[in-house]
C-alpha positions in Angstrom: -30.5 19.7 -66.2 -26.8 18.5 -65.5 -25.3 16.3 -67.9 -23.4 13.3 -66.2 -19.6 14.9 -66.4 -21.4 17.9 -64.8 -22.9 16.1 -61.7 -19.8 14.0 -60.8 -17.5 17.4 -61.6 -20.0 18.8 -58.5 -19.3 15.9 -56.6 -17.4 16.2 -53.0 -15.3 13.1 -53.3 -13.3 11.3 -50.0 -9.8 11.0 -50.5 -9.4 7.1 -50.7 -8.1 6.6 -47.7 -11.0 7.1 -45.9 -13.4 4.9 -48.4 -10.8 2.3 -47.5 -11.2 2.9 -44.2 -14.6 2.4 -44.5 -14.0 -1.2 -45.3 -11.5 -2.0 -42.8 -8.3 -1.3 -45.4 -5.6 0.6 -43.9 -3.5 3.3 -45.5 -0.4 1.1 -45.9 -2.2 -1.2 -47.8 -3.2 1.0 -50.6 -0.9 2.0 -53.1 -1.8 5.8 -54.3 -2.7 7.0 -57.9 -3.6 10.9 -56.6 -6.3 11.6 -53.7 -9.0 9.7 -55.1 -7.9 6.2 -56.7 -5.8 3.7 -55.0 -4.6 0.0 -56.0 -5.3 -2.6 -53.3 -2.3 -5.3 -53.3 -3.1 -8.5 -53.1 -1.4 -9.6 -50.0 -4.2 -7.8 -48.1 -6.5 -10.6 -49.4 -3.9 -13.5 -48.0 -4.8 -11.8 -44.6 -7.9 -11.6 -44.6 -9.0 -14.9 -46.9 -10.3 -16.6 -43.7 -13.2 -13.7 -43.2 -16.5 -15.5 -44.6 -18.0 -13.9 -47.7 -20.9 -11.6 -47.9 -23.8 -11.8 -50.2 -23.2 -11.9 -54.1 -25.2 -10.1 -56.0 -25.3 -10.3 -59.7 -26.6 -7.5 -61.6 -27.6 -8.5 -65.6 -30.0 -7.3 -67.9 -33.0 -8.2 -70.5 -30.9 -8.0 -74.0 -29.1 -4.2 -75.1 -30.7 -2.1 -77.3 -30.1 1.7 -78.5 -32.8 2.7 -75.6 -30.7 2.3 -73.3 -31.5 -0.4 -70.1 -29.3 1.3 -67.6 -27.1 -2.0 -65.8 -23.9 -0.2 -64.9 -26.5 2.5 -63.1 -28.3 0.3 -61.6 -25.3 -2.0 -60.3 -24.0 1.4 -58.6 -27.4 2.6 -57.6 -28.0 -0.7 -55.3 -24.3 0.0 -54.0 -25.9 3.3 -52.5 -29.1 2.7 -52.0 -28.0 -0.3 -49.4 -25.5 1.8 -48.2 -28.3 4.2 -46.9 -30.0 1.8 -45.8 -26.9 1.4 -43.1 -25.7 -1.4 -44.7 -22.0 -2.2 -45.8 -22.3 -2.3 -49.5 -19.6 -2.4 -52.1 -19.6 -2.5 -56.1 -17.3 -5.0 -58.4 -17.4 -3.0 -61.7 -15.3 -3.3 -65.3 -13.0 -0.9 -66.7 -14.2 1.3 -69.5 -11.9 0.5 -72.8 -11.2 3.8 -74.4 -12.7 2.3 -77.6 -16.4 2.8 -76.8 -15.6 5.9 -74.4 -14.8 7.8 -77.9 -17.1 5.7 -79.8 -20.7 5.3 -79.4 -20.7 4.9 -75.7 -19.1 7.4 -74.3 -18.0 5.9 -71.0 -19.1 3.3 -68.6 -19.2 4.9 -64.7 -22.8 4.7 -64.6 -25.2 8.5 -64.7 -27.0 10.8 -63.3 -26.6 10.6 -59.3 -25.4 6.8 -60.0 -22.1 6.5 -60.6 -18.6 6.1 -59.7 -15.9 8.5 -58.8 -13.3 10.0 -60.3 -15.8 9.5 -63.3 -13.1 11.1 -66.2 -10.5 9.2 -65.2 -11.9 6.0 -65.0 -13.1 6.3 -68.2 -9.9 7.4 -69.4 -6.6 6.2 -69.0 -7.3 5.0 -64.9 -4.7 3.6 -63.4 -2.9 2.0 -66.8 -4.1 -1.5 -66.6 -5.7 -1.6 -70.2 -2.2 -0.3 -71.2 -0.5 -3.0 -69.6 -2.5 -5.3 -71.0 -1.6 -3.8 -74.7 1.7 -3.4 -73.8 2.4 -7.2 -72.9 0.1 -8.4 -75.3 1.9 -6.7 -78.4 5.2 -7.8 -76.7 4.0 -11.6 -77.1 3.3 -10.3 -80.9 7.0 -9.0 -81.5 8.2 -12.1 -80.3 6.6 -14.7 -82.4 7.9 -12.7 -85.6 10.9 -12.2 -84.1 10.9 -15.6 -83.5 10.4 -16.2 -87.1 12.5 -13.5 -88.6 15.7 -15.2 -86.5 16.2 -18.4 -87.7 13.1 -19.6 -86.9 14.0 -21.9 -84.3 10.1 -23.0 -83.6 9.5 -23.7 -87.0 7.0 -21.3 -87.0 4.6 -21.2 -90.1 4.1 -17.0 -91.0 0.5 -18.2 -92.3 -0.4 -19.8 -89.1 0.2 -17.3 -86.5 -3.1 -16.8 -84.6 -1.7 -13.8 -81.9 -3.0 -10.0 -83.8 -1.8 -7.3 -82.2 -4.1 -4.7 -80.2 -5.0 -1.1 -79.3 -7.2 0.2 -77.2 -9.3 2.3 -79.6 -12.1 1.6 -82.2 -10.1 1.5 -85.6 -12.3 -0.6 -88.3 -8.9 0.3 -90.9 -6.7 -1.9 -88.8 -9.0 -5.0 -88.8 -7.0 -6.5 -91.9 -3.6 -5.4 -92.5 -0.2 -6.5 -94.0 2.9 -6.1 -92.1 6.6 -7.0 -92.7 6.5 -4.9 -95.6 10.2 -3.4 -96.8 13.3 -4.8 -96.8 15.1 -8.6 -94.8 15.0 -6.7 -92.0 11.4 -5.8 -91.7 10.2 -8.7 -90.8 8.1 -11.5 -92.9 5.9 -10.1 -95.0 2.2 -11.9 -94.2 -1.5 -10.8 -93.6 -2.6 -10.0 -89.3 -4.8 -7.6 -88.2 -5.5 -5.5 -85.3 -7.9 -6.5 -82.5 -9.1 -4.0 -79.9 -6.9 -4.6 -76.3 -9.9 -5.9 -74.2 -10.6 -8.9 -76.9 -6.8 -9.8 -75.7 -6.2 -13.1 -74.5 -4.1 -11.3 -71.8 -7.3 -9.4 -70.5 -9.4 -12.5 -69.3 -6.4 -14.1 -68.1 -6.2 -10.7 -65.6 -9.4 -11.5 -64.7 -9.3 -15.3 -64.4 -6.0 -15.4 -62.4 -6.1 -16.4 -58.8 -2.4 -14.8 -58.7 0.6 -13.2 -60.5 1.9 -16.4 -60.2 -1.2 -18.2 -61.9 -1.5 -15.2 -64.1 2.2 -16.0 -66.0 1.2 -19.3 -65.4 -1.9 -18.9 -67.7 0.4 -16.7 -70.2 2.9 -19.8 -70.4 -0.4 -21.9 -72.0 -1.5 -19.5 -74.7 -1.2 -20.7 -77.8 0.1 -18.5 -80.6 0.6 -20.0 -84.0 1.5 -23.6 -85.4 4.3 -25.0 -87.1 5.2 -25.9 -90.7 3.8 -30.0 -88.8 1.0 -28.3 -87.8 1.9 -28.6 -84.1 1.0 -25.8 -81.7 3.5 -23.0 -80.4 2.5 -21.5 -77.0 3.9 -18.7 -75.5 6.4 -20.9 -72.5 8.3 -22.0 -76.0 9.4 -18.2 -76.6 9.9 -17.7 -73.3 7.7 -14.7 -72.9 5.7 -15.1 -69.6 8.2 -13.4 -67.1 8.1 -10.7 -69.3 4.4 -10.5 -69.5 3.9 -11.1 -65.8 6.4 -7.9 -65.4 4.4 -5.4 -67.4 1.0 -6.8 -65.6 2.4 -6.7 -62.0 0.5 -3.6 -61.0 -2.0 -4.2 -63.5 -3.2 -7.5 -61.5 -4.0 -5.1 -58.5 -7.8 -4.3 -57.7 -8.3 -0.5 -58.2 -10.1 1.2 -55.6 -12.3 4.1 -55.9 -16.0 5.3 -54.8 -19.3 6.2 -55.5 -21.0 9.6 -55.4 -22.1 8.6 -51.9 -19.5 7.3 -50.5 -19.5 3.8 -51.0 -16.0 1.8 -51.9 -15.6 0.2 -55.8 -13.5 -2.1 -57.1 -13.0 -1.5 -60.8 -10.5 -4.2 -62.4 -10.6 -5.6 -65.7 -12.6 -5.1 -68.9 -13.5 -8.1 -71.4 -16.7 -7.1 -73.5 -19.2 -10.1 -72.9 -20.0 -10.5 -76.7 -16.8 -11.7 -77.7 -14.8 -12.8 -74.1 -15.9 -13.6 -71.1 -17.3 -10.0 -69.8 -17.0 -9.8 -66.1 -14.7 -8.0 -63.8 -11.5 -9.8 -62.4 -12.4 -12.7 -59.6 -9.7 -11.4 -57.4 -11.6 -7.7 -57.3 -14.9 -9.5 -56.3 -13.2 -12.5 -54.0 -12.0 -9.5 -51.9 -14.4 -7.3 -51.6 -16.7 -10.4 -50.4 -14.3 -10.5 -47.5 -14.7 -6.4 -47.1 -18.1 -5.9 -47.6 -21.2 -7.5 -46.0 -22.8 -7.2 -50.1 -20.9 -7.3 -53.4 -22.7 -5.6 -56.3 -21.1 -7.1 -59.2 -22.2 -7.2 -63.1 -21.5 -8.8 -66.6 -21.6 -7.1 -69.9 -24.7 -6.8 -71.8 -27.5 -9.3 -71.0 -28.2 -12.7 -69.1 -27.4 -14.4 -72.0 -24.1 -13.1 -72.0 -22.2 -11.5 -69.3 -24.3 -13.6 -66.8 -24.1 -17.1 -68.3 -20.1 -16.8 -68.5 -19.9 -15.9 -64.9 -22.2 -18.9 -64.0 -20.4 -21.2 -66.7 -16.7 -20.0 -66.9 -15.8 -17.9 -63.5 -17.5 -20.1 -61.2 -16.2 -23.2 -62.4 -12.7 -21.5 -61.5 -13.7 -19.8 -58.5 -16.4 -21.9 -57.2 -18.2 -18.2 -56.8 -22.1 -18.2 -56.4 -23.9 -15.7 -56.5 -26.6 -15.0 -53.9 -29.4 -13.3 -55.8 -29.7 -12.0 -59.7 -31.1 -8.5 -61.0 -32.3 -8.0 -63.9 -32.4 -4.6 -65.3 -35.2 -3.5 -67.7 -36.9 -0.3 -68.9 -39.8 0.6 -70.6 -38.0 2.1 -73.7 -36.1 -1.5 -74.3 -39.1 -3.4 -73.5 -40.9 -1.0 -76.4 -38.3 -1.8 -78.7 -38.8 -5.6 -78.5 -41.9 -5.0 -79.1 -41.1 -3.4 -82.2 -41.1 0.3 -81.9 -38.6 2.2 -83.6 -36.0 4.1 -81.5 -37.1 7.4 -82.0 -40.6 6.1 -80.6 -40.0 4.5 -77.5 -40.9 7.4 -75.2 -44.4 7.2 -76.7 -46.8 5.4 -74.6 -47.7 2.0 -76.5 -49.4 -0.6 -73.6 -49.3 -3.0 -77.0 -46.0 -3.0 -77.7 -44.8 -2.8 -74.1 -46.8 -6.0 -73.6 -45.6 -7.8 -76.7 -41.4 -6.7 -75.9 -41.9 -8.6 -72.4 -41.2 -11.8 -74.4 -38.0 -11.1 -74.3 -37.9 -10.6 -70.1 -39.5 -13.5 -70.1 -37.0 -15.3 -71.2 -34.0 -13.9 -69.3 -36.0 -14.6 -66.0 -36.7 -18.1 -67.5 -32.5 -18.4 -67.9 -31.7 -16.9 -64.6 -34.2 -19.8 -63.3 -32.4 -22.4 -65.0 -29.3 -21.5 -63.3 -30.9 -21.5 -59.8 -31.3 -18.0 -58.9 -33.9 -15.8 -57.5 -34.2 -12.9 -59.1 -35.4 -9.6 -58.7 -36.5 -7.4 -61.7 -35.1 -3.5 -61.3 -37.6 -1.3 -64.0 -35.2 1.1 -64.2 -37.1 4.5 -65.0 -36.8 6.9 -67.4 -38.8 10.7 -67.0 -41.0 9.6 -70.1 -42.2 6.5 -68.5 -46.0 6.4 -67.8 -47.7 4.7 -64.6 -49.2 2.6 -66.2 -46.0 1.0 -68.2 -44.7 0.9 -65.1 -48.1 -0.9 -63.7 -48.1 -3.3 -66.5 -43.9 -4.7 -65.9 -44.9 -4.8 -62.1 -47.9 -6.6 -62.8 -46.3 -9.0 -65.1 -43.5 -9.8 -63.2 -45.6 -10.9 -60.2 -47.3 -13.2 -62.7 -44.8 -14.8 -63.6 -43.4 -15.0 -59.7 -40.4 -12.7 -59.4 -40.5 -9.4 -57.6 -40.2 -6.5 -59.0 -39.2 -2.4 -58.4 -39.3 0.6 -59.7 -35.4 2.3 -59.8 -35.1 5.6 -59.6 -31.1 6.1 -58.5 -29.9 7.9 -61.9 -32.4 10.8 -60.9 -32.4 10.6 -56.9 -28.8 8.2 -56.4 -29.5 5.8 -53.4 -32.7 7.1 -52.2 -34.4 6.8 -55.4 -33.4 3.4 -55.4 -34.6 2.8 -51.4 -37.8 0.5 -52.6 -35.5 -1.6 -55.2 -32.8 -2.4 -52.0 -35.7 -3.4 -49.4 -36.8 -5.6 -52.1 -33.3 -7.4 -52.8 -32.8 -8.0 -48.9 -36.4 -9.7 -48.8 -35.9 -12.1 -51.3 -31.9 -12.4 -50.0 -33.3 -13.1 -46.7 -36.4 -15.6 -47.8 -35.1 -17.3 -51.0 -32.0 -18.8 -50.8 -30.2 -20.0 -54.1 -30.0 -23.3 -55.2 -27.5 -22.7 -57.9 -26.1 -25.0 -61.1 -24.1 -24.2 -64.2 -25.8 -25.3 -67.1 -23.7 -27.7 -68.4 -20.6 -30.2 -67.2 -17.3 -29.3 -68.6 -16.3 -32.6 -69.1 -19.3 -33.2 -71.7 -18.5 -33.2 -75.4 -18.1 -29.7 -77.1 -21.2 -30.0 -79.2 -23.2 -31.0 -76.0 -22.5 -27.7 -74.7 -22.9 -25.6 -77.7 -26.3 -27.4 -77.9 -27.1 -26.8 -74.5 -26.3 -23.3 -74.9 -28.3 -23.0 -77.8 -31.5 -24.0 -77.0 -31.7 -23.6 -73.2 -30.9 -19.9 -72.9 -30.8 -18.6 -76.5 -34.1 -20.5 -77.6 -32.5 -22.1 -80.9 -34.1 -24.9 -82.6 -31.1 -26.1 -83.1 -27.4 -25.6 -84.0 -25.4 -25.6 -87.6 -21.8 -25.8 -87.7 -19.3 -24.3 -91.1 -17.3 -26.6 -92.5 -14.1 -25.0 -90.9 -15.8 -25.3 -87.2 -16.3 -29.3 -87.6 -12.7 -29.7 -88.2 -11.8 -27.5 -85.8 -13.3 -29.3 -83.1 -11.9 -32.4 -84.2 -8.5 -30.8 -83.7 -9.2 -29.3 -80.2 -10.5 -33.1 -78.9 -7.1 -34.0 -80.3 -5.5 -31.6 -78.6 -7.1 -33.0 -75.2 -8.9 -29.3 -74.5 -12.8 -30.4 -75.3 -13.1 -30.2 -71.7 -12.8 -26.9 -71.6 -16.0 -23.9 -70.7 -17.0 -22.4 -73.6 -17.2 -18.7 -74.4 -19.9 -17.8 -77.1 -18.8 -14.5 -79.1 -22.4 -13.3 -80.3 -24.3 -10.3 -81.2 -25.3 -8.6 -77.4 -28.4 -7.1 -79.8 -30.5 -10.2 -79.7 -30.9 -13.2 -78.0 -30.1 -14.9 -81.6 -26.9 -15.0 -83.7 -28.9 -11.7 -85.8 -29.1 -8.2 -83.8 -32.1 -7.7 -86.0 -34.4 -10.2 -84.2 -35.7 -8.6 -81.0 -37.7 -10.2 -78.6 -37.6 -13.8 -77.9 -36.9 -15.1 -81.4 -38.2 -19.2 -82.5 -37.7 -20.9 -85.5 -34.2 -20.4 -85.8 -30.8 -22.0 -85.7 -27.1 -21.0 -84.2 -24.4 -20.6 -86.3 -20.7 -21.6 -85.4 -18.6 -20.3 -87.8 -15.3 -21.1 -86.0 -14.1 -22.1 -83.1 -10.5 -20.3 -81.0 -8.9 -22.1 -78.5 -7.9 -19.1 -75.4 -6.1 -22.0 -73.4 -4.2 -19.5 -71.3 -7.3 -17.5 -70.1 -9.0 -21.7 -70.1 -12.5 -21.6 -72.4 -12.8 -22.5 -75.9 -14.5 -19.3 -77.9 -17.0 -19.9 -80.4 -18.0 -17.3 -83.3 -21.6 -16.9 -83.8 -23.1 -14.9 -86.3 -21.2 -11.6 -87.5 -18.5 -11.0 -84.7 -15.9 -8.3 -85.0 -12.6 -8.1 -82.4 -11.8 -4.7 -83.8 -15.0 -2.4 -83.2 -15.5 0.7 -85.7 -16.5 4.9 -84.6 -20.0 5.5 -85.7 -20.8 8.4 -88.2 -20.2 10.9 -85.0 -18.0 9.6 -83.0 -18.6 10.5 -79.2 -14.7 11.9 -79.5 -15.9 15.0 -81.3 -17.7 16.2 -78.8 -14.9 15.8 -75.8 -12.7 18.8 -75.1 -10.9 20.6 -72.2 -10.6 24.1 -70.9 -7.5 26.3 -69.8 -7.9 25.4 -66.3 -8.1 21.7 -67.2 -11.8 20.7 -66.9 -13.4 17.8 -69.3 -16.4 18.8 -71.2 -18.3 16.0 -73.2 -17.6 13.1 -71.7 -21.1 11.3 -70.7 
């Protein structure tokens, strides 16, 4: 059996000229990275902005678990399976943050005969734009201390700066550090800490901004640290948004590739949904719903995350809707909401299956209360029986939502023919009536309310001590009327990753509460949240090499 690295390695790609072809983009417009990845500028999308959209399709998922649910594979699998189907598809994917690639992960370009193309260097260094975004983010760092260190002009106080610096690598020892340490002319000496680069600010403005001109806009707003008074420093005081908007110049520039079948992929931008906003950049998915007659987009982790901050946040800057939802589920996840350990989930367990679709339940239930049909993709696994299969399908049309079996990780877009008929019937016979859940201008407590019990099933919310004030201080900054974006645990649909299922009888709990005003959403901290992720025990690294002749082994 071919591992993932194997099959894309076997892979005939197009040079990228020709998938751009494919969607009416010339070669002068692309701006080459070798034969297979291209940046898109964005002055194509000023010519061709008067082109109506195609359909929007938003791919999510039931809530993550170590079985595995299969998103990413499925976004891409849709991609293909419409394209054989003769129709113009295209994917709208995230960039893989070398953190989890050598992590736990191990890389985010799908599997199997589902995925996108040039699959190591995607999930490597790409095209730079996580770099950039490191870069200019640790630039914005140097300058507040410098700031401080030379005469201190903004009266910055050392123990109020809010800006860490980040990397793009998993590094639990750099969560907490001191720096300044040494003589004068090392800086003040005061506590930071490290935060990993797609937690950056500077990453959801990339993939908020309409522009490079609205993107150093947005960098002008961020706020960095407060004075000795207590008053606010943002970045436009230091001066540092040209600068920024210079090292992100390319970076704000779609990146084209394709999937194993041929079909074109943006892949541009990479904020983790459990602690920022988790979706790919709007100007990736504006365009390709000028290029492509359907957009196969998706959000990090489940519907609760990734999905609600595209309905919430991006639309209400975009005014993008999307046309249809997917959920992705599998047996194996299902089982362990239902309570089977991990290393029991390929066991056949009609009990537990049944008992773990409390938890689809509930996503279909929040899809719903945003206004879109849905369609449920079971994304199969070889140890899944026909009658767990049977018994989601079955369910499903119980509660009124259609539902198909996957198969595009083993069979690419043919395995996936059934699933694709199945999102053009309901495109074509259920149009959306779509809503956000909430009005921005209401107060912030409304919303975390809202948020709380309407799609994470809270009784209730309870609020630290230091989150009180701190909302007090952002209506007093005249930002309540901000989106909010919720940083919680992508392992439940509570504030505790050890409550599977559909949990009841409990309560959310803001511990704090950021203001991002450059990237426009107020973040909340739920629960246990780290910015700075750790390796696991065996990290996926130690198992990555490379031969004499240059081929990757162990990437998957």
């Amino acid at each position: 059996m071919l591992t993932d690295i194997e099959i894309a390695q076997q892979a005939t790609l197009q040079r990228i000229q020709d998938i751009g072809a494919v969607i009416g983009i010339e070669a002068d417009d692309l701006e080459f990275y070798g034969k297979y990845k291209a940046k898109v500028p964005l002055e194509l999308y000023q010519r061709i902005q008067g082109r109506p959209n195609g359909k929007l399709i938003y791919t999510t998922a039931i809530t993550a678990t170590p079985a595995g649910e299969g998103k990413t594979c499925t976004t891409i699998g849709l991609t293909q399976a419409l394209g054989a189907l003769g129709k113009r598809s295209m994917a709208c994917l995230r960039e893989p943050s070398l953190g989890p690639t050598f992590g736990i992960k191990g890389g985010a370009a799908g599997g199997g005969y589902s995925q996108v193309v040039p699959m190591e260097d995607i999930n490597l260094h790409f095209t730079g734009d996580i770099h950039a975004v490191t870069s200019a983010h640790n630039l914005l760092a140097a300058l507040v201390d410098n700031s401080i260190v030379k005469g201190n002009p903004l009266n910055i106080d050392p123990k109020r700066v809010l800006l860490r610096r980040v990397m793009d690598m998993n590094d639990r020892q750099l969560r907490n550090v001191v720096a300044g340490l040494g003589g004068i002319g090392d800086g003040v000496t005061r506590e930071t800490g490290f935060d990993i680069s797609v937690a950056s600010e500077l990453m959801a403005i990339l993939c908020l901004a309409s522009d490079l001109q609205d993107l150093k806009e947005r960098v002008g707003r961020m706020l960095v640290a407060y004075t000795y008074d207590r008053e606010p420093v943002y970045v436009h005081q230091l001066r540092g948004q040209g600068a920024v908007a210079v090292l992100m110049k390319d970076a704000i520039k779609p990146n084209l590739v394709q999937t194993l079948e041929g079909q074109p992929a943006f892949i541009h931008g990479g904020p983790f949904a459990n602690i920022a906003h988790g979706n790919n950049s709007i100007i990736a998915t504006k365009m390709a719903l000028k290029l492509a007659d359907y957009v196969v987009t998706e959000g990090g982790f489940a519907a609760d995350l990734g999905a609600e901050k595209f309905f919430d946040i991006v639309h209400g800057y975009t005014g993008l809707t999307p046309d249809l939802a997917v959920l992705v589920v599998s047996v194996r996840a299902l089982n362990m909401h239902g309570g089977m350990a991990k290393d029991k989930v390929k066991e056949t367990n009609l009990e537990a299956l049944q008992k773990g679709l409390a938890n689809l339940d509930k996503h279909i239930e929040n899809l719903r209360t945003f206004g879109l049909p849905t369609v449920v993709a079971i994304n199969q696994f070889p140890s899944d029986a026909p009658e767990e299969l049977d018994l989601i399908k079955e369910h499903c049309a119980k509660q009124g939502v259609k539902a198909a079996v996957s198969q595009v990780v083993a069979e690419g877009g043919l395995g996936g023919r059934e699933f694709a008929e199945t999102v053009l019937e309901v495109l074509e016979s259920t149009p959306a009536s779509f809503r956000p859940l909430y009005d921005w201008q209401q107060p912030i407590k409304d919303k975390i309310e809202l948020l709380a019990t309407k799609i994470y099933g809270a009784d209730g919310v309870q609020y630290s001590d230091q989150a009180e004030r701190q909302i007090k201080n952002l209506e007093a900054m005249g930002v309540a009327s901000l989106p909010l974006c919720m940083a919680k645990t992508q392992h439940s649909l509570s504030d505790n990753p050890a409550l599977k299922g559909a949990p009841t009888g409990w309560k959310l709990q803001i511990k704090e509460i950021k203001p991002s005003l450059g990237a426009g959403f107020l973040v909340c901290y739920t629960g246990d949240i780290m910015t700075m992720p750790g390796l696991p025990k065996i990290p996926a690294a130690q198992n990555v090499d490379i031969d004499e002749y240059g081929v990757i082994t162990g990437l998957f």
